[in-house]
C-alpha positions in Angstrom: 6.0 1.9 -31.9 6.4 -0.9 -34.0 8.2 -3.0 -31.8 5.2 -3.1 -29.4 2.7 -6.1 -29.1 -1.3 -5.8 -28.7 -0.8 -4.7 -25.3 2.8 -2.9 -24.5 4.0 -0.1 -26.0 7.7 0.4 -25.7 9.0 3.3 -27.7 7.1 6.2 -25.9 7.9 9.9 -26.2 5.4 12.6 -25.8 8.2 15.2 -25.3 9.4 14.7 -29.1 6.9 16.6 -30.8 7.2 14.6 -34.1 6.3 11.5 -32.3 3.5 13.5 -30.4 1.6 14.2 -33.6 2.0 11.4 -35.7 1.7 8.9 -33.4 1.7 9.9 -30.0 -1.8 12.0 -29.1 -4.4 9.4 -30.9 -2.6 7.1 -29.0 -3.2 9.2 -25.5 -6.3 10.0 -26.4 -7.6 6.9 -27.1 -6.4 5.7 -23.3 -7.4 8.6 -22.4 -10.9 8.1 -22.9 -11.3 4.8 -21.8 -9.6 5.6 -18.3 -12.3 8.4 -17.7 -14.9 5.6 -18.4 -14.2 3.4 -15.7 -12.6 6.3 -13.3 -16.2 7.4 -13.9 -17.6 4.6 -12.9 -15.2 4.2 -9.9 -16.6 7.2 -8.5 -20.0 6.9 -9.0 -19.7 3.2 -7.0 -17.7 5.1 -4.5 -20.4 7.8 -3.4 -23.7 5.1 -4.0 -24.0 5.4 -0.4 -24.5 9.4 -0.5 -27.8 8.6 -1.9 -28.3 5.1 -0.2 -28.1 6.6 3.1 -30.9 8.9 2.9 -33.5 6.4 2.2 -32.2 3.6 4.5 -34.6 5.0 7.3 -37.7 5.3 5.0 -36.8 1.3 4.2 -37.2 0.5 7.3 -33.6 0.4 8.8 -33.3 2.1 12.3 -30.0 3.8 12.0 -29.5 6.6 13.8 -28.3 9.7 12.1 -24.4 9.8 13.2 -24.6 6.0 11.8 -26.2 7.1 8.7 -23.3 9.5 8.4 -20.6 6.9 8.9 -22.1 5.1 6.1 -21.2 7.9 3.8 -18.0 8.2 5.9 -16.5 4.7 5.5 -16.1 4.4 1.7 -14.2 7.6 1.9 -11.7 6.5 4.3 -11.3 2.6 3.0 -11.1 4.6 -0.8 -8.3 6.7 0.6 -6.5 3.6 2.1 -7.2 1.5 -1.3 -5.5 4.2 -3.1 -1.7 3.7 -1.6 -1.4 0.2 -3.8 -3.5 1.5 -6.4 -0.7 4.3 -6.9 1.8 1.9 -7.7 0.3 -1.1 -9.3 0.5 0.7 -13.0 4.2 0.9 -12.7 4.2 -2.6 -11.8 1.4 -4.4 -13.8 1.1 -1.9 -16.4 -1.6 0.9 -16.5 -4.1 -1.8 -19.2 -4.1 -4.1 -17.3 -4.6 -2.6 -13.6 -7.7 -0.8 -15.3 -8.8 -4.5 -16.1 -8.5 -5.4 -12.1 -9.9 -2.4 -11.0 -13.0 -2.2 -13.2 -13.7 -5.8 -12.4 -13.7 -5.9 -8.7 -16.7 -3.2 -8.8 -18.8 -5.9 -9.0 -18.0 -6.6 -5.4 -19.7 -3.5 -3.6 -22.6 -3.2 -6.3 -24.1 -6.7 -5.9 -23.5 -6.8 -1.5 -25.4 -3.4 -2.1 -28.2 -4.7 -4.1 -28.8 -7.8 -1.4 -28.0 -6.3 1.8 -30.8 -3.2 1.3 -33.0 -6.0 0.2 -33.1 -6.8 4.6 -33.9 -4.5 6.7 -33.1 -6.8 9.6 -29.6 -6.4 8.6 -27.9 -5.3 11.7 -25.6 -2.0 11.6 -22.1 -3.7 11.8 -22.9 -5.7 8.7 -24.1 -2.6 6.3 -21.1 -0.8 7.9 -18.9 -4.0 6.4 -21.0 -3.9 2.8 -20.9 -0.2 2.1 -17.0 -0.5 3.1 -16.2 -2.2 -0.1 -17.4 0.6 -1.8 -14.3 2.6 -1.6 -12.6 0.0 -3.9 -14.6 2.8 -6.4 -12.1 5.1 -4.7 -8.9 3.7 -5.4 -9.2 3.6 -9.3 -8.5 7.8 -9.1 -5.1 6.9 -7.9 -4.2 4.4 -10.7 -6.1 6.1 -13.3 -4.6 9.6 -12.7 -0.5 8.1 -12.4 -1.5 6.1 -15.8 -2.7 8.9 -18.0 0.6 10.9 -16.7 3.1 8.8 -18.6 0.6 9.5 -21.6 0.9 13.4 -22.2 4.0 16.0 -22.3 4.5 18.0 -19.6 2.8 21.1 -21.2 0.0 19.5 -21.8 -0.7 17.6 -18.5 -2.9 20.2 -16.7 -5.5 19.8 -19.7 -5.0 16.0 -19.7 -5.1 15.1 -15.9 -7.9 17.9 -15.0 -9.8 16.0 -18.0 -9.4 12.8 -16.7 -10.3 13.9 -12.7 -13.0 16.0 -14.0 -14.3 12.7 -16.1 -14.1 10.8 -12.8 -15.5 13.2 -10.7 -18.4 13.4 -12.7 -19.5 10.3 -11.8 -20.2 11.8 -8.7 -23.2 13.6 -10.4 -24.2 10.5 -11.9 -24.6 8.9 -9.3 -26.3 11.4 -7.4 -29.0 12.5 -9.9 -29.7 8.7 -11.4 -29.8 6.4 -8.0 -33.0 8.0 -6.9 -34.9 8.1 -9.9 -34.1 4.5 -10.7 -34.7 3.7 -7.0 -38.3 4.9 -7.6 -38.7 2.3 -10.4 -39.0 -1.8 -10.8 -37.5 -2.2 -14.3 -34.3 -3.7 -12.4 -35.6 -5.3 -9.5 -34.0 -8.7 -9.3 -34.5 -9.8 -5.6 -38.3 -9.0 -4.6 -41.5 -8.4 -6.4 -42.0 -5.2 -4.3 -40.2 -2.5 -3.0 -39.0 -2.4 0.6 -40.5 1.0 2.2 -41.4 2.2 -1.3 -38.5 2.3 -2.7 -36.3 -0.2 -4.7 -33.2 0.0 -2.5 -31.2 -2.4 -4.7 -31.4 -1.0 -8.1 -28.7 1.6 -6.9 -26.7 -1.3 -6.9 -27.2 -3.2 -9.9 -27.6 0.1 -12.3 -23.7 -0.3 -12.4 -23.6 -3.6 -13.1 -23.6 -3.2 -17.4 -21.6 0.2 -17.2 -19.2 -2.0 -15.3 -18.9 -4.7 -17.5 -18.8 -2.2 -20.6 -15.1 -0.5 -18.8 -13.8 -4.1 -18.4 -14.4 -4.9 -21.9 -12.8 -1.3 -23.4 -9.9 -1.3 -21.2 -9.2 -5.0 -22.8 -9.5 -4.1 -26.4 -8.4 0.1 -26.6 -6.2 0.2 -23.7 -2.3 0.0 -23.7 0.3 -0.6 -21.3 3.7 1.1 -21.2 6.9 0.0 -21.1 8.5 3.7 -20.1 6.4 3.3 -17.1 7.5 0.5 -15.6 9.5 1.6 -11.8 10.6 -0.6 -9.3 8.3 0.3 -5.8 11.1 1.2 -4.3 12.2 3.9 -6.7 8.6 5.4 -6.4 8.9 5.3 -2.5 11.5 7.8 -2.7 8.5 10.3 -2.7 7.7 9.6 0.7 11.1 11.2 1.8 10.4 14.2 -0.2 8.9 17.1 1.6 7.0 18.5 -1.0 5.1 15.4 -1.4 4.2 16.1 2.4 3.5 19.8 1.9 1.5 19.1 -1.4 -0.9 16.0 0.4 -2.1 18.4 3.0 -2.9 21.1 0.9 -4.9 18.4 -1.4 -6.6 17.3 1.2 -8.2 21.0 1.5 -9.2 20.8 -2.4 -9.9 17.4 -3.2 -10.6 16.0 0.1 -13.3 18.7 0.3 -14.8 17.9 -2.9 -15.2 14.1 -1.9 -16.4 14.9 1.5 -18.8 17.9 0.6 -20.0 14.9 -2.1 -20.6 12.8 0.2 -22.0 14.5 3.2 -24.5 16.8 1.2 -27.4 14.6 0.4 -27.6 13.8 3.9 -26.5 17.2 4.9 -29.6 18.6 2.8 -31.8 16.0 4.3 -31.4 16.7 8.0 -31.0 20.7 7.5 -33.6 21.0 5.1 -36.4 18.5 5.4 -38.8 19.7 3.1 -36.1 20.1 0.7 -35.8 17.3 -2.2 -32.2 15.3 -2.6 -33.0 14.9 -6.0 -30.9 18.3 -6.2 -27.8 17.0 -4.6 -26.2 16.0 -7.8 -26.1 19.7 -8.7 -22.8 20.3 -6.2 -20.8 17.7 -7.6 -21.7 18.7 -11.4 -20.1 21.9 -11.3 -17.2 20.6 -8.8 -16.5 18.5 -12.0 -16.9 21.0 -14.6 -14.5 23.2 -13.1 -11.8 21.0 -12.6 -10.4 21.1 -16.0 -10.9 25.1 -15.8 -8.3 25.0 -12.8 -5.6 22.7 -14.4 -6.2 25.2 -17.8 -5.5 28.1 -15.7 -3.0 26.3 -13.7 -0.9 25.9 -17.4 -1.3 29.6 -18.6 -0.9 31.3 -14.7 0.9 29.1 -12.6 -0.8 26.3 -10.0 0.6 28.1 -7.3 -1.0 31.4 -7.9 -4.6 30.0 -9.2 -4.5 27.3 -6.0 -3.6 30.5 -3.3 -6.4 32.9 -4.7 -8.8 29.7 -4.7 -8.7 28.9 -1.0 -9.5 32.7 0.0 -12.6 32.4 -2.5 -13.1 28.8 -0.7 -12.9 30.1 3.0 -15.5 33.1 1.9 -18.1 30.6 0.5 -17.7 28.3 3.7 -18.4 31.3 5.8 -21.4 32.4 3.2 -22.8 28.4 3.8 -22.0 29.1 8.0 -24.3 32.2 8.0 -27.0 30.7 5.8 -27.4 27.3 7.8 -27.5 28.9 10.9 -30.5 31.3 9.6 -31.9 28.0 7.3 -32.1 30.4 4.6 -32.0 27.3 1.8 -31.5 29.4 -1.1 -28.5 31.0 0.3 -27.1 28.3 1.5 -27.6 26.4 -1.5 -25.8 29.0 -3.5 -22.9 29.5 -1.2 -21.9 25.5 -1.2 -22.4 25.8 -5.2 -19.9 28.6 -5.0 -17.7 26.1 -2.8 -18.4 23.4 -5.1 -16.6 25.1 -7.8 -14.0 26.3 -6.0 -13.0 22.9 -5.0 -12.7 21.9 -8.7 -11.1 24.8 -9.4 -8.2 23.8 -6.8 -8.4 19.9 -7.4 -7.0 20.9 -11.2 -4.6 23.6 -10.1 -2.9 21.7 -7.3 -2.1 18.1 -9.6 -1.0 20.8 -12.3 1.4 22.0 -9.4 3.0 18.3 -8.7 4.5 17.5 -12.1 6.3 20.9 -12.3 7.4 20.9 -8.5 9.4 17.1 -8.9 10.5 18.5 -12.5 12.1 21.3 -11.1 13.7 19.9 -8.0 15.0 17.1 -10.5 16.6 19.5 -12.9 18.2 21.3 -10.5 19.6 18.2 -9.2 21.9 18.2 -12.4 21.8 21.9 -13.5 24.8 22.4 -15.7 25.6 18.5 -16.0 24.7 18.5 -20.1 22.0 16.8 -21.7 22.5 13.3 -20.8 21.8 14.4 -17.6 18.6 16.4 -18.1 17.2 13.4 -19.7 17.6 10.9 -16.7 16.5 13.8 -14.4 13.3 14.2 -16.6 12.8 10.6 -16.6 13.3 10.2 -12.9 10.2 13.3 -12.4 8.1 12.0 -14.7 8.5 8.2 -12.7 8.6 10.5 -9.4 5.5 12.4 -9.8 3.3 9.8 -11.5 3.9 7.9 -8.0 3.4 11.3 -6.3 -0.4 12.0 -8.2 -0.8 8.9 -6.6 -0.1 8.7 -3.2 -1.0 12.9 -3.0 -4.6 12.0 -4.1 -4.4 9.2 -1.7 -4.3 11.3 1.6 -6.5 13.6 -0.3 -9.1 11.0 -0.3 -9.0 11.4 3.8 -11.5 14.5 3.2 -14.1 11.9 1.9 -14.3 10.4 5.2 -12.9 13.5 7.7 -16.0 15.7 6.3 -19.0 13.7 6.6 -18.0 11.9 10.1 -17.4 15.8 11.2 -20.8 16.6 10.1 -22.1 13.9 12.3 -20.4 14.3 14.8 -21.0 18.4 14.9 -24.9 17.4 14.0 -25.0 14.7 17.2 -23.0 17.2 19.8 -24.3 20.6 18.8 -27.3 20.0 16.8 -26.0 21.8 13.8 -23.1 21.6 11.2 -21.5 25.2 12.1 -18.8 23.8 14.5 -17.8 21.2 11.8 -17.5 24.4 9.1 -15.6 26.4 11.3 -13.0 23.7 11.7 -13.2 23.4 7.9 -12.2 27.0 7.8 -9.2 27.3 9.9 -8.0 24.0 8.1 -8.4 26.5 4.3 -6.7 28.7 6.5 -3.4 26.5 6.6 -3.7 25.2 3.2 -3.7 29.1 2.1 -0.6 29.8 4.3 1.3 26.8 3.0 0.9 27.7 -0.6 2.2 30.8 0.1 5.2 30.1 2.4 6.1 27.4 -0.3 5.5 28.1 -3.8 4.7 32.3 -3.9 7.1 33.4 -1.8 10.3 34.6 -3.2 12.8 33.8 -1.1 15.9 30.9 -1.3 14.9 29.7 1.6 11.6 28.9 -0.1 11.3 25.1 -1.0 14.9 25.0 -0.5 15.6 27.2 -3.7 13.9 30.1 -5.7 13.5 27.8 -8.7 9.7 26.6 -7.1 8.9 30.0 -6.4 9.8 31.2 -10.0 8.8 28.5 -12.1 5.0 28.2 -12.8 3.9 25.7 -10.4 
């Protein structure tokens, strides 16, 4: 690496083991860190309104609860959306320096936060508008996640990328157990003297402001850019004619997607099921989502992604039928236990299914030019690694859909039946697919299996 500048590195090989540990893994990990900073902090900007919405009525805005929910809804979806250009912008302005952008612009939903919940004359439309901008939060999982890919081997990417996502995910937590002590308290009010409806609505916004401004300024000075991972957009396009890229995005949706959406939804959730019930315990779902994240891509490196991700969505369709029988009888301890249990599971799957991308592009690649010597092997392994970086990407992109499908199907369910069951059972038979899929894909061995028995056999 001593050809690079302050910012570009152009000599990168995590393959070649020398390079790894000499130089290679202090350089990861160093990037490493500093991406689960601000992914962190992306997230926890993302889900403010998880918390936000709950309090809104006791403020003195007259939202109904469906519109309450499609204030937690909204972020998801426009985070999904933000998450397509996020996917390629590292390979085109270089992972440093999109974590700048991307860090920066969260200053955008935390301050319209901060003044909009200041007015409780602010008509429905507009606080649709302001907690919009919030999903920018979402799009940095998309950046973050193809970034730190170019950084590790492939052996060592399960660890790495369920580290990272767990780091992010976190923030979910964060958020979640912080926002409502801090809007109990008038150390950060800015805007008013007093609270509005007891509480101080606007410190959920600018309790992110410093954190923010702290990922800007590490991303500047200990992150790098990297010259392997520059791609023209058209190159990484060629994932959208892949089918596995297809196949992989709707069975992420059933991991991931839940995980955002349960997030989301479950304060509220918690609120209009339980009453008497604090949301000050909310945080606790998304806390051990998190933890077991990295668990899932560690298992997902020693068993295979495939195997860890099928066995997951049975244990995820038994604790969504657990949470069914408990809401219906309002038995809160039971029900708080069985979404727990589907908590984890979700993390468990988020880690095992990005673990399955690398390895299913790296295969279909090196079959491409099985038998074709070395040269070839290495443009084939250049071409995954630039293939599935773009696919992490634009997979956790539709993923994201689940943060806005699963609380607007709570509110819906809530405002047609009076009760989340029907939203559940459609949960259900949607794990039921994802289970099927993994199977008929990546378990079963067959040739006509993913096109050829090399997905089926290799630990994916």
């Amino acid at each position: 690496m001593s050809d690079q500048n302050p910012t570009w590195i152009s000599d990168w090989n995590p393959e070649d083991e020398t390079f790894w540990n000499s130089k290679g893994k202090f350089v990861a990990r160093r990037n490493l860190i500093w991406s689960i900073v601000a992914e962190h902090i992306g997230f926890s900007v993302w889900l403010i309104w998880s918390i936000v919405a709950t309090k809104l009525p006791q403020a003195g805005f007259h939202y109904s609860t469906d519109e309450l929910f499609q204030l937690v809804a909204l972020p998801g979806l426009i985070g999904s959306l933000m998450r397509f250009p996020y996917t390629f912008a590292v390979t085109t302005f270089g992972g440093r320096n999109w974590t700048i952008f991307s860090a920066s612009v969260l200053f955008i939903p935390t301050l319209a936060l901060a003044y909009f919940v200041s007015h409780p004359e602010t008509p429905f439309w507009l606080m649709l508008v302001v907690a919009s901008t919030a999903g920018l939060g979402g799009g940095n999982f998309a950046s973050s996640m193809t970034n730190i890919s170019f950084f590790y081997p492939d052996r060592m990417k399960g660890w790495a990328l369920g580290l990272n996502a767990a780091g992010g995910n976190i923030g979910v937590s964060s958020v979640q157990l912080l926002t409502p002590i801090l809007m109990g308290l008038g150390i950060i009010n800015l805007y008013q003297a007093t609270p509005v409806g007891g509480v101080y609505l606007q410190n959920a916004g600018l309790m992110w402001v410093l954190p923010i401004a702290i990922a800007v300024f590490g991303a500047i000075f200990f992150m790098n850019n990297l010259t392997t991972a520059k791609a023209s957009i058209k190159n990484q396009l060629a994932i959208v004619k892949r089918k596995h890229t297809w196949i992989m995005s709707f069975i992420y949706v059933g991991t991931f997607g839940s995980f955002i959406g349960y997030s989301a939804a479950f304060p509220l959730l918690l609120k209009t099921q339980f009453p008497a019930v604090t949301i000050g315990i909310a945080f606790l779902g998304p806390l051990v989502g998190s933890l077991a994240r990295p668990l899932g891509g560690l298992l997902a490196d020693k068993v295979g992604g495939a195997i860890i991700t099928f066995w997951n969505f049975i244990a995820m369709a038994a604790a969504t039928i657990g949470v069914l029988y408990f809401v219906g009888n309002k038995e809160f301890a039971g029900f708080l236990v069985m979404f727990l249990i589907l908590f984890v599971t979700t993390g468990i799957g988020n880690g095992s299914t990005y673990r399955m991308i690398p390895s299913i592009f790296r295969e279909q690649n090196l079959q491409k030019v099985k038998g074709q010597g070395d040269a070839a092997r290495a443009v084939a392994l250049k071409t995954a690694g630039i293939e599935s970086g773009a696919a992490l990407g634009f997979i956790g992109a539709i993923g994201a859909c689940g943060g806005y499908l699963i609380p607007s199907g709570f509110g819906k369910s809530i405002a047609l039946t009076g009760g989340p069951q029907l939203a559940l059972v459609i949960y259900l038979a949607f794990y039921a697919a994802c289970l099927a899929l993994t199977w008929w894909y990546y378990l079963r061995r067959s040739p006509a299996a993913a096109g050829a028995t090399s997905l089926a056999e290799a630990r994916v």
